[in-house]
C-alpha positions in Angstrom: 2.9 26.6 12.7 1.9 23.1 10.8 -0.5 21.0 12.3 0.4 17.7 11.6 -2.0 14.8 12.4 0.0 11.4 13.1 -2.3 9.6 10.2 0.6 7.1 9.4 1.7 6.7 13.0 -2.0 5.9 14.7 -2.5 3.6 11.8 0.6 1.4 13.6 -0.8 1.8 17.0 -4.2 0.4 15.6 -3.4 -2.4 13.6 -0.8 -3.3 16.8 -4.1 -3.1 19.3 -5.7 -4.9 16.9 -3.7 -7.4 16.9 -3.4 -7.3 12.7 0.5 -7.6 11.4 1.8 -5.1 8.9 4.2 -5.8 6.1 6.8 -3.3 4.8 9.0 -3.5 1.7 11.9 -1.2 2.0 13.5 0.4 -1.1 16.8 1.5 -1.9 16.7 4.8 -3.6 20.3 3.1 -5.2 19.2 0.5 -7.0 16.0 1.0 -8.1 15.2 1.2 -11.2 12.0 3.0 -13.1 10.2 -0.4 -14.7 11.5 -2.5 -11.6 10.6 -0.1 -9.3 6.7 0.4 -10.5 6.3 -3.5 -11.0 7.5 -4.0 -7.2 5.0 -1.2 -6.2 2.3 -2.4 -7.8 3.3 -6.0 -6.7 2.9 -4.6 -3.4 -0.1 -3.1 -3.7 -1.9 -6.1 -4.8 -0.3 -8.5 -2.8 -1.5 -6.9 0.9 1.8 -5.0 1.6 0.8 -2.3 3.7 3.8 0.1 3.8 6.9 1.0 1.4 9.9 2.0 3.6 12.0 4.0 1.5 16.1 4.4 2.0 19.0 2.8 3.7 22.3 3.5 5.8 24.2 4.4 2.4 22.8 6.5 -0.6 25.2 7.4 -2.9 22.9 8.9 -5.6 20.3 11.9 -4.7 17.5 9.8 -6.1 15.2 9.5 -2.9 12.7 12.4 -3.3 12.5 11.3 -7.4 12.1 7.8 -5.9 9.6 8.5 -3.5 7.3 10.7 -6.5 7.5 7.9 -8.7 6.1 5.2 -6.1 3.4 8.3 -5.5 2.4 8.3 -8.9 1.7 3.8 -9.0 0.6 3.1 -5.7 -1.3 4.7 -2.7 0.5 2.4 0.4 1.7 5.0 2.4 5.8 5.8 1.8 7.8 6.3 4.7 11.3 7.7 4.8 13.7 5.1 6.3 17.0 7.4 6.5 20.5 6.8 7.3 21.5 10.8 7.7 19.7 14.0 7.2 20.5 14.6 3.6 18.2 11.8 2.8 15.1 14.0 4.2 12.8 14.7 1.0 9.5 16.3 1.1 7.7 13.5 -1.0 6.7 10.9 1.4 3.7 10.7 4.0 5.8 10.1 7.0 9.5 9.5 8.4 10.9 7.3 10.7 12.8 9.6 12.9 15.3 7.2 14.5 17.5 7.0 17.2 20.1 4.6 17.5 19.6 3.6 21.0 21.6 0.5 20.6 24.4 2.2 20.5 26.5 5.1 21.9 27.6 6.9 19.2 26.1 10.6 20.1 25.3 11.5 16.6 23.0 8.5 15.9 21.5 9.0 19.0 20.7 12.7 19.2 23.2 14.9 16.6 21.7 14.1 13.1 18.3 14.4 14.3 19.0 17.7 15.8 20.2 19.0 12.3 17.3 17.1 10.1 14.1 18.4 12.7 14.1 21.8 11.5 14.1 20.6 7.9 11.5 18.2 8.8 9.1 20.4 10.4 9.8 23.4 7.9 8.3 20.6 5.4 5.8 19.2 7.4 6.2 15.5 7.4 4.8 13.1 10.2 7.4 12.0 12.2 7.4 8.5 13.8 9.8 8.6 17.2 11.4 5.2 17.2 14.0 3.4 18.8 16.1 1.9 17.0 18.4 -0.9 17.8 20.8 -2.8 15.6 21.6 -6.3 16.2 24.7 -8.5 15.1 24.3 -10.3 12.3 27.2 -13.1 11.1 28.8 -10.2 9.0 29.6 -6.5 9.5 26.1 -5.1 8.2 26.6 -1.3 6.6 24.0 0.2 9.3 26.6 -1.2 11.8 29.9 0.2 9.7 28.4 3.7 9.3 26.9 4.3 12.7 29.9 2.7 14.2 28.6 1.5 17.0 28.6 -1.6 18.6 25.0 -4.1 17.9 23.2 -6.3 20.7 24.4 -9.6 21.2 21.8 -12.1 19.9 22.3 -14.8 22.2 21.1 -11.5 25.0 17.4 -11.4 24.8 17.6 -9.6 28.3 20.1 -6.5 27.0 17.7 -6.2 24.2 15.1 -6.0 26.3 16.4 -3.9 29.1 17.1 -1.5 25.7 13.8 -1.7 24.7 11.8 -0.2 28.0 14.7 2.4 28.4 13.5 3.3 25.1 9.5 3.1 26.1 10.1 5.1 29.2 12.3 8.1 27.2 9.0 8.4 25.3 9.6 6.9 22.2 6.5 5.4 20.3 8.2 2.7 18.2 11.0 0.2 18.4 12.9 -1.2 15.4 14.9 -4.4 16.0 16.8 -4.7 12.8 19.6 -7.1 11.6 20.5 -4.7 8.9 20.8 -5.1 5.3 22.0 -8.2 3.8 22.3 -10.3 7.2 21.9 -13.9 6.1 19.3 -14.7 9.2 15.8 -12.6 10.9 16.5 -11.5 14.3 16.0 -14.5 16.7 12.6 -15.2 17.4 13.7 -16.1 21.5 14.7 -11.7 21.6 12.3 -10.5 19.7 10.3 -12.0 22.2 11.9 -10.9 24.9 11.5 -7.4 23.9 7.3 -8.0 22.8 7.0 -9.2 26.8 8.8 -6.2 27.9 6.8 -3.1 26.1 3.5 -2.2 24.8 4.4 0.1 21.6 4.9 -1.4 18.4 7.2 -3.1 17.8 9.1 -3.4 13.9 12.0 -6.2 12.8 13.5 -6.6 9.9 16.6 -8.1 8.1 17.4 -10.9 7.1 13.8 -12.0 6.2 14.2 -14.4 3.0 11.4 -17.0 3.1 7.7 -17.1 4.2 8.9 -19.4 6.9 11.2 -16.9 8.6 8.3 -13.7 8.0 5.7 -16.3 9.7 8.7 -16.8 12.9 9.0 -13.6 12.7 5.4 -12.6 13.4 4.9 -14.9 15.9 7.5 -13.8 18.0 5.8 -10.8 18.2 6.4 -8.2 15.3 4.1 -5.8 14.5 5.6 -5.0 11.5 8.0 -7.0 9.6 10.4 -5.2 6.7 11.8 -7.0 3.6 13.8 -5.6 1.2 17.3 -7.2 -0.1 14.9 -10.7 -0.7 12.5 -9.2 -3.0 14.7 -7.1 -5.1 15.9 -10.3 -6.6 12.7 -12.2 -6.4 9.6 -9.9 -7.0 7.1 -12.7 -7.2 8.2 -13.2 -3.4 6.4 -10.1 -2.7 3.0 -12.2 -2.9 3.8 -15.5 -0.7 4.9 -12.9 2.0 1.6 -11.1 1.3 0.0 -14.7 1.7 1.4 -15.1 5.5 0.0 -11.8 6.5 -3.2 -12.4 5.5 -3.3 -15.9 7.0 -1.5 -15.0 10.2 
């Protein structure tokens, strides 16, 4: 049997007793490509970044593991798998974010596809990072929110997404994820992000929606551990360093 040691996941728990925010950039194995891809990673790098998050709801293409070598090969940040089903699993990252969908009622998301990807996972011997993770509506269908088919928590309900959030902490899992989803035009609202620090102790991870330095520094003091861009800086890669500037500052 492989003895994994939760490196990536104790790293999290530290910084979070610490009180030190994490940034992540999440990638899309889809439209990444090679120069853009080492320029973000070495952007990254340099600019304080302290996690690449690798994957989405969709992949079409089966460029994840060739994805996940290549930022590897330009950057030591720590790569861990963000996936939308269990044919995105790849042996070449340092950890995975083994999600259930617990803002939502849709059996597979919340217990079927892990069930098929954890004998993959452990045959390959990747840290896995149990976290809850809980959609929220944005102003337009997200794809997270198409695919899973399942209904998101109401914004303007701080106290759902709260109530969500300890259920989670007292099943046992060791992260939470509020997300927004990819390409929702505003962050997840600073008043239930809030609502949902108050109510746990485990780290806690937003993203979505996160365009400006203004909204990453809301974001954070809300009460994010870990914020997540990714749509923003695939257009802007210069941005990459005035978000790296709020983390250090914060």
């Amino acid at each position: 049997m492989i003895n994994i040691v939760p490196v990536v996941l104790e790293g999290i728990q530290h910084n979070r007793k610490k009180g030190q925010k994490s940034l992540a950039v999440l990638i899309d194995p889809d439209h990444s490509d090679l120069p853009g891809l080492v320029e973000r990673a070495r952007l990254a790098k340099q600019s304080g970044v302290d996690y690449l998050f690798l994957g989405g709801s969709l992949v079409m293409g089966n460029e994840t593991n060739e994805v996940a070598v290549t930022l590897k090969q330009h950057c030591d940040l720590p790569v861990i798998l963000f996936p939308g089903s269990p044919m995105q699993i790849c042996s070449e990252v340092d950890a995975v974010l083994f999600l259930s969908l617990i803002s939502g009622r849709n059996p597979d998301y919340l217990i079927g596809n892990q069930v098929i990807a954890a004998p993959y996972i452990k045959k390959l011997g990747i840290e896995t990072l149990p976290t809850g993770y809980m959609l929220v509506a944005s102003d337009r269908e997200t794809t997270a929110t198409y695919i899973s088919q399942t209904k998101p928590l109401p914004p303007h309900k701080p106290e759902i997404a709260a109530a969500t959030a300890m259920a989670g902490e007292m099943l046992g899992l060791r992260m939470l994820y509020l997300d927004m989803g990819s390409g929702a035009s505003n962050p997840v609202p600073s008043a239930l992000i809030s609502s949902v620090r108050k109510s746990v102790d485990i780290p806690l991870i937003v993203g979505g929606g996160i365009r400006t330095a203004e909204q990453l520094e809301e974001v954070y003091q809300a009460g994010a551990d870990v914020a997540v861009v990714g749509n923003a800086i695939e257009h802007d890669h210069a941005l990459i360093e005035e978000l790296g500037a709020v983390k250090w500052n914060f």
